[in-house]
Structures are given as structure tokens and as C-alpha cells.
N, C-alpha and C positions, 0 to 999 in steps of 0.2 A: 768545329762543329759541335753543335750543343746536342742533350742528351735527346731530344725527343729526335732529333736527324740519324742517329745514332739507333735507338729503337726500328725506326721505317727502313734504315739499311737491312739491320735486323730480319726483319719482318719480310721483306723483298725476297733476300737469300734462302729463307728458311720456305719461302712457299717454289721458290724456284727448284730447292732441292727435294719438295715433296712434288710438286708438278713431274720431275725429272723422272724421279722412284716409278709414280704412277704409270707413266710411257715405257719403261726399262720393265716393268711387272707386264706387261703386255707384249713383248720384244718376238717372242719366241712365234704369236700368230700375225705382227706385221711383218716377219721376218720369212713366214709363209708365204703370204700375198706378194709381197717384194719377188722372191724367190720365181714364184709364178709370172706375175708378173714380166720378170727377168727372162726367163724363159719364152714366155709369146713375144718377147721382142726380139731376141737370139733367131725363132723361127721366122716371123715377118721381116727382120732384116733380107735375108738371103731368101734365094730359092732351094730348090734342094739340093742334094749332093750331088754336082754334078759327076757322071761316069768315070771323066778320063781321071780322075785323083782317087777312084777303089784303088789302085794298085800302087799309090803313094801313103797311103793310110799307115800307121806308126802309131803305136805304144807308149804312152808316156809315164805310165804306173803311176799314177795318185797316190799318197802316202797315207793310207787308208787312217793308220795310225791316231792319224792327226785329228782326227772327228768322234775317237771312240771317246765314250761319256764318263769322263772320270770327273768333271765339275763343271757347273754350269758355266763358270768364268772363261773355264780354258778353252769349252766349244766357242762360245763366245769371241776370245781371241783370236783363236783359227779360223773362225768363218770372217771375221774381218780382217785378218790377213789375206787370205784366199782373196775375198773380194776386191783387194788393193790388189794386189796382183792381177788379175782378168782386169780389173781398171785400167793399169797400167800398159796391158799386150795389147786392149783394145783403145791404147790412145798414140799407138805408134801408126809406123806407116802403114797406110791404109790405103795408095791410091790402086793399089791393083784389086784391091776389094770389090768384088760387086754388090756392093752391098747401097741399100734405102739409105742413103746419109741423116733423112731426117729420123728413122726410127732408130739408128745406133747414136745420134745424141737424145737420144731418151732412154735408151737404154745407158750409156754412159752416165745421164742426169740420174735413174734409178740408181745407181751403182752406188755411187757419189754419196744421196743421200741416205741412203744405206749405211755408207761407212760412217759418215759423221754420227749418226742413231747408235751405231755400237759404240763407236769412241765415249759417246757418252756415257753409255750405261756399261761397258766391260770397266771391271775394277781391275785394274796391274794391281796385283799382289806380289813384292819379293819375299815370297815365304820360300816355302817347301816345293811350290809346283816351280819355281822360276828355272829350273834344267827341264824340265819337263817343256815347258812354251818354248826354249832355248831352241831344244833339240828339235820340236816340231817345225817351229819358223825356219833351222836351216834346210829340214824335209823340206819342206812349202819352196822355199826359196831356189832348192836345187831342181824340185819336179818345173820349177816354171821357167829357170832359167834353159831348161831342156825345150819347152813351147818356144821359148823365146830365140836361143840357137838356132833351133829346127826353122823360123821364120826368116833370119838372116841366114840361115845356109840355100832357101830357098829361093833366097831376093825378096821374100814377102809377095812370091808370087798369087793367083789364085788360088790354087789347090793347095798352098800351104795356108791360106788365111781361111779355107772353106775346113779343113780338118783342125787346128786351134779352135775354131767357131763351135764343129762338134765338140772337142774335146774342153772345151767351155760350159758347154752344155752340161755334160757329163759331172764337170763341176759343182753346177748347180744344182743338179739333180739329187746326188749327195748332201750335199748340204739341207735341204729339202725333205732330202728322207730321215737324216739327224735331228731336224728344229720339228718335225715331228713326236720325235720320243720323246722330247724334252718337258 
């Protein structure tokens, strides 16, 4: 490859990483809308809570932890960890779901492209914070592995997919109130 090919590589990269920067500088209010977003899909999915699962209703304690604002990377990390996870509860079994199927693949498609938008702009740093993201992703990964139990201990019946759906919500609500302060 000669020099002037060599230049337009160049040239390519470097607008691609200012393009990038510019979207990643903005993150925190499409991450609003998103969020929003996320939420009137959660609710037009389903109907409401139906009755007979009040008295199936369970605790799954969010690891609050995991969202408090010690750097903008690390919220950063956590909120698209989190979102891979509700990604992933909400791409298992789903047939006893009563749910809109066309609005939970858009909600699902929100999700998705969500996560790819942080992957690009959270930087992994293994500095100083790397026990800190450590310790939170096995929070994260224990609170969900809890949603996720509680769905196979249920058969992934209705009333277990109707309280995950809230407790989803609850998720994002959080998250929501986080990418606010930011």
C-alpha cells in the first residue's frame, strides 16, 4: 500500500473516532430516551398486574451499590451490564408470557442496541477501579441469577414472568434516575 492509502486509512480512523467521541458525549441523554423508551414498551407489552400473582410477589434486592456515582465509566459499565442481563431473562422462555410479541421484539431490539452504544463508548480501564466493576458484575450477576431461579423454580409460569416484567421495570427506573445525575 502506498503512502497516500496509508494517509485515507488515516483519515477514516481518526474521523470515525471523533464521530464515535461525539455520540459517547451525548450517551447519558440518549440513554434517557432509550430508558423511556424501554419503559413504555415493558408497559404496552403486558396488561396489568394481574391479581392472582399480589400474593406471589418476591424481593429480589437490587444491589443499589452497583449505580452509586463514583465515575462515569463505571456507571457506564453497570448500566450495560444490567441491560445484558434483562436482555438475556427477556430472551428465554417466554411461551407462557402474555405478552404483545411484536412489542417485546422492540423492546428486546431497544435493548440490543443499547448495549452495542455502551460497548462502544464505556472504556475497561484495568486500573484502580477493576475490583470495584469485579465485585459489582458478581452483585449484578447474583441479583439476576435470583430473577432467573425464581423463573425456572416457577416453570416460567405467568405470574413469574408478570413480577420479572415488574421487577424489570424497577430496573430501569433506576437506571433512569442514575443517567439523570450524570
Amino acid at each position: 500500500m502506498n503512502a497516500f492509502g496509508l494517509i485515507q486509512i488515516g483519515l477514516i480512523l481518526s474521523s470515525i473516532t471523533i464521530i464515535s467521541s461525539l455520540q459517547c458525549n451525548h450517551l447519558p441523554l440518549q440513554q434517557r430516551k432509550v430508558i423511556e423508551n424501554s419503559l413504555r414498551l415493558l408497559d404496552k407489552m403486558g396488561k396489568e398486574f394481574p391479581q392472582q400473582c399480589l400474593r406471589e410477589k418476591m424481593s429480589f434486592r437490587f444491589p443499589m451499590q452497583v449505580l452509586q456515582r463514583r465515575q462515569k465509566e463505571t456507571v457506564g459499565v453497570a448500566i450495560e451490564e444490567i441491560l445484558q442481563h434483562i436482555f438475556y431473562i427477556f430472551s428465554k422462555n417466554l411461551t407462557l408470557a402474555a405478552w404483545d410479541r411484536t412489542v417485546l421484539d422492540q423492546f428486546q431490539n431497544t435493548l440490543y442496541l443499547q448495549i452495542e452504544q455502551l460497548e462502544a463508548c464505556v472504556i475497561e480501564k484495568h486500573t484502580q477501579h477493576f475490583w470495584s466493576k469485579e465485585v459489582s458484575r458478581l452483585k449484578l450477576k447474583k441479583y439476576f441469577q435470583k430473577i432467573d431461579c425464581f423463573l425456572k423454580d416457577k416453570q416460567h409460569d405467568l405470574c413469574s414472568w408478570e413480577i420479572s416484567r415488574a421487577e424489570m421495570r424497577r430496573c430501569l427506573q433506576l437506571i433512569d434516575k442514575v443517567t439523570r445525575k450524570l
